[in-house]
Legacy VTK file of the C-alpha trace (Angstrom):
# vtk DataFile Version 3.0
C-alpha trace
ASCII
DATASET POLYDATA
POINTS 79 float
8.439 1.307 1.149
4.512 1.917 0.141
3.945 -2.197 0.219
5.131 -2.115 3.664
2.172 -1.260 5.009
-0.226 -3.035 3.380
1.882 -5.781 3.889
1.839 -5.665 7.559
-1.863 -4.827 7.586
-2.898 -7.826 5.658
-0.388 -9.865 7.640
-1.663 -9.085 11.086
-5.464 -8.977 9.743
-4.230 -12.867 9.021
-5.153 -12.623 5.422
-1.570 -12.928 4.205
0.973 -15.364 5.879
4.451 -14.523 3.768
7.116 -17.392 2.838
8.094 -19.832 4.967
11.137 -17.919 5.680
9.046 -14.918 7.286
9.389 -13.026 4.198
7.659 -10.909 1.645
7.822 -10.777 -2.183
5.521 -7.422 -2.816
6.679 -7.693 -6.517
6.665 -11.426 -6.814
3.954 -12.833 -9.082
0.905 -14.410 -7.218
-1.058 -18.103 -8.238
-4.536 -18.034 -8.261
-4.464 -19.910 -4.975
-2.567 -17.169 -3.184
-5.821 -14.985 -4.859
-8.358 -17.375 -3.765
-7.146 -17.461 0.166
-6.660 -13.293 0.402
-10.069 -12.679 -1.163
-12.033 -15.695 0.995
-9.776 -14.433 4.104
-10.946 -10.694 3.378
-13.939 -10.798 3.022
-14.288 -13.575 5.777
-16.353 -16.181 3.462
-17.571 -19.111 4.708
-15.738 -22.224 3.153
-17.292 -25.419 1.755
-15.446 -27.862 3.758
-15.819 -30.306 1.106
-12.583 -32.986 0.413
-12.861 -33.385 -3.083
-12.053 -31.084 -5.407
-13.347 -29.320 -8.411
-10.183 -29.057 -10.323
-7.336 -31.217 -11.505
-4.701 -29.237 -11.425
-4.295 -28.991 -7.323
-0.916 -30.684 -5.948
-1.791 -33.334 -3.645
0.380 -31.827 -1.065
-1.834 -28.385 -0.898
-4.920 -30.424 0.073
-5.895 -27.323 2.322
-6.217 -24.930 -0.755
-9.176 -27.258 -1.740
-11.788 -25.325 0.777
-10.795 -22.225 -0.585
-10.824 -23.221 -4.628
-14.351 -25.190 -3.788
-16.067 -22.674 -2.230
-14.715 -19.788 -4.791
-16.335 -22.095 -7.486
-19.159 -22.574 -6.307
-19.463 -18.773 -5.561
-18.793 -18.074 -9.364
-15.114 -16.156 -8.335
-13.606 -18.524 -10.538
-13.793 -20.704 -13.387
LINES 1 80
79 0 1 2 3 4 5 6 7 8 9 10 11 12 13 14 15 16 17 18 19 20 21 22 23 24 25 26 27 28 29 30 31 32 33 34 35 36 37 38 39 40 41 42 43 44 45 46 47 48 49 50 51 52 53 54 55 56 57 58 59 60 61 62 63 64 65 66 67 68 69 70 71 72 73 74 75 76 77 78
């Protein structure tokens, strides 16, 4: 299919990773911390490395988003 190569682009430029079942969803819907890593990732920003975070809405279990949604923040990306 057309996604299939982006897809393996972005996967072996490590800016996309896939499910933990080494898939792909190309038409699955995406969370603004799937945006936040493939934009930093891209465009190889420097993260805040920073613990806390900025919003309140973060799972504690996805502590390593917090980088990403910090620095994009800061940055003005997001809101």
């Amino acid at each position: 299919s057309c996604a299939r190569t982006y897809i393996e682009s972005l996967y072996s430029s490590g800016i996309i990773s896939g499910y933990s079942n080494n898939t792909f969803r190309p038409n699955a819907s995406i969370t603004r911390a799937d945006w936040i890593v493939w934009v930093m990732k891209a465009y190889k920003i420097p993260l805040n490395t920073g613990t806390g975070t900025l919003f309140k809405d973060i799972p504690k279990d996805s502590a390593w988003i917090i980088p990403y949604i910090n620095t994009a923040k800061e940055r003005g990306y997001i809101s």
